[in-house]
N, C-alpha and C positions, 0 to 999 in steps of 0.2 A: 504494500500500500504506500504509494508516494505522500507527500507531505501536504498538498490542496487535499485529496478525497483523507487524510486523518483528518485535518482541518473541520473538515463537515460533516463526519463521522464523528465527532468529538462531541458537537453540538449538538448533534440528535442524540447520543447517548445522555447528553446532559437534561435534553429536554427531555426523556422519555422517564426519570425518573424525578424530576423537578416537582416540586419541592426540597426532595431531597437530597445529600449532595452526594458529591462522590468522592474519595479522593485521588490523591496524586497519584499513591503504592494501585489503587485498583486501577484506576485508568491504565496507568503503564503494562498493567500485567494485560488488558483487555485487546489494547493495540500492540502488543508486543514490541516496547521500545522504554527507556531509563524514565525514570520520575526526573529527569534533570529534562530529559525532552519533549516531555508533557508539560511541564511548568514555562517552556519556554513558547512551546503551543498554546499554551494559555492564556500565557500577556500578548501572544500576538493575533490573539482572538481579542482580547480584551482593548488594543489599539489599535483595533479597524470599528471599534464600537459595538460588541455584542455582548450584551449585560449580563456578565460572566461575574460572584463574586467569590471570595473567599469565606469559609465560615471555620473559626477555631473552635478547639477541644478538642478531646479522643476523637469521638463519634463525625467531626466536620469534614469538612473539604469544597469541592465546587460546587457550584449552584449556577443556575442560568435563569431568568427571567421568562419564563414557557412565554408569556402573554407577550412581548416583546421581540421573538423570531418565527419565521416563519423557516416552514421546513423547506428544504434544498427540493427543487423540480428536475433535476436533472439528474438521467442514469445514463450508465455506461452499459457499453457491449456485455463488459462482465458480468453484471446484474443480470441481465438477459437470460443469458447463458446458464447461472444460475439455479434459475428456476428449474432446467431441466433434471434438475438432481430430484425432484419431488415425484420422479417417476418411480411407482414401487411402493408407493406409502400410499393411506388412505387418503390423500391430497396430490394425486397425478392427476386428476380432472380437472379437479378447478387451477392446478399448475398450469395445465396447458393451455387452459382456457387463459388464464392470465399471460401468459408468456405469448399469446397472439394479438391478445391487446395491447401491450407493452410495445410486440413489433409495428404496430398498425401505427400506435402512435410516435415511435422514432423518428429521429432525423432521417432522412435516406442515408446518410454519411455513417451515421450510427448502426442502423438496421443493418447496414451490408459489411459493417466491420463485425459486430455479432455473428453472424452467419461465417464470416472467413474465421473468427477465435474458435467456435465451436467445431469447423473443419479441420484443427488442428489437434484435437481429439479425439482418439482413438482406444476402443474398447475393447474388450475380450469378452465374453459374455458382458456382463452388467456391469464389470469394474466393480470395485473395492467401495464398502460402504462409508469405511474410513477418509478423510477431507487432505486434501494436500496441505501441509504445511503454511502457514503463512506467509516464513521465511523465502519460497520457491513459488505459491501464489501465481503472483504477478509477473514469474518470469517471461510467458509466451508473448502476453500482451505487451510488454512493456519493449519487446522487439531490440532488447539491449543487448550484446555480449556479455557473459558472466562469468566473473572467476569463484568458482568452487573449490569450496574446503569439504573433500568426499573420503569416504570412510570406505574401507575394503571389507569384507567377508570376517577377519582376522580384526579389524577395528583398526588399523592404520591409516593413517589420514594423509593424504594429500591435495596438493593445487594444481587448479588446472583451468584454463581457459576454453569456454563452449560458447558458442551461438544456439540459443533452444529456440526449438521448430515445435513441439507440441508435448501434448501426452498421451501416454499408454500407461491403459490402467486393466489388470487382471483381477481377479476373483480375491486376490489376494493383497496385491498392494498398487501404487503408484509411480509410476518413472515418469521421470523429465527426458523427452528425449530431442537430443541435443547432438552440434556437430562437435566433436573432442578435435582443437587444435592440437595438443601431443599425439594423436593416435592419427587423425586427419582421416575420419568417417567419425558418422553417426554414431551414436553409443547412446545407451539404457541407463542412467542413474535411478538409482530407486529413491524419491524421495525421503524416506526415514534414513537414509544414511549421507544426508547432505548438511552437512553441519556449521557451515556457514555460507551465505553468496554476499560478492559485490558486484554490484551492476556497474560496467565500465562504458567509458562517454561511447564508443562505437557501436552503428546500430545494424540489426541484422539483417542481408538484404537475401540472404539463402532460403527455399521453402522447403518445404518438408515432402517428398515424394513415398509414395504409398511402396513402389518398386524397393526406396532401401531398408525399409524394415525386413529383416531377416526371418519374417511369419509367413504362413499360408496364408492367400489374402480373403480366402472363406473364413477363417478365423477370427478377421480383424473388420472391425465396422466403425465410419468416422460418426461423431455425433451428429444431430442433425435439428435445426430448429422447426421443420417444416411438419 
């Protein structure tokens, strides 16, 4: 999650429990990032004017003015996308029903970057009920070069620089699949053993061909919002 979509993540978490506050230790833990940069997202919420305040003791922390913002109107591809996770559960009808509204009313710009993020996932049966990382998230969309701190079989850790092109998710877990500059093809990282990324300023202009995955391609089906 970049630093504008924590920005207004931040706000609707505040508004959703307003009156009450939250503080700094559970924010951090919610957006996955220090209490030093939460507080710094705070006051820079708080000096573009959103009436954000402090309340002390044990029990304090932020408070937002519900009556005073209005919620954010704009979604992303990701959101979109999303929703197809609700296939499977007693809310895969009204998901989908939603998820066609959602496209109808998109930007066109938006609508057809959804549909190209969701073709970059690829399934094995149903994929893993389990959620990707937070940490790895964002890597497809964000179209950036990554260097990974990846963990071997044995738990060894190393770095390495990938361009991710999508995901492949089996019954069992999730991989990032991404082009490995040290190996120079495609490779399978499994998300739980990705222990750190940084996203590097170069952005990815390589796509993800269905021929180099190393599967049967009866096996393999890309998601689809249609």
């Amino acid at each position: 999650m970049n630093r504008t979509d924590r920005l207004y993540a931040l706000v609707e978490e505040l508004r959703a429990v307003s009156p009450r506050p939250r503080s700094a230790r559970w924010l951090a833990g919610r957006f996955e990032v220090s209490t030093r940069t939460i507080e710094r997202d705070i006051a820079a919420l708080q000096g573009s004017g959103v009436p954000i305040w402090a309340e002390p003791g044990r029990t304090g922390g932020y408070v937002v003015d519900r009556a005073h913002t209005l919620p954010p109107v704009n979604l992303t591809a990701a959101e979109a996308v999303a929703l197809h996770r609700l296939g499977g559960t007693p809310f895969a009808g009204a998901g989908a029903t939603a998820l066609r509204k959602l496209l109808a009313v998109l930007p066109a710009a938006d609508a057809a970057e959804a549909h190209r993020l969701a073709g970059r996932v690829h399934l094995i049966g149903d994929g893993p009920a389990t959620p990707v990382p937070a940490v790895v998230a964002d890597a497809v969309s964000a179209r950036r070069v990554l260097r990974l701190r990846y963990a071997d079989r044995a738990g060894a850790a190393s770095a390495r620089e990938v361009e991710p092109l999508g995901y492949l998710g089996n019954p069992r877990h999730w991989y990032l699949l991404a082009w490995c500059r040290l190996r120079d093809g495609l490779r399978c990282f499994r998300t739980d053993r990705i222990r750190g990324v940084e996203a590097l300023p170069e952005v990815v202009t390589r796509e993800l061909r269905l021929d180099d995955l190393d599967i049967p391609h009866e096996r393999v089906r890309a998601l689809s919002l249609v």
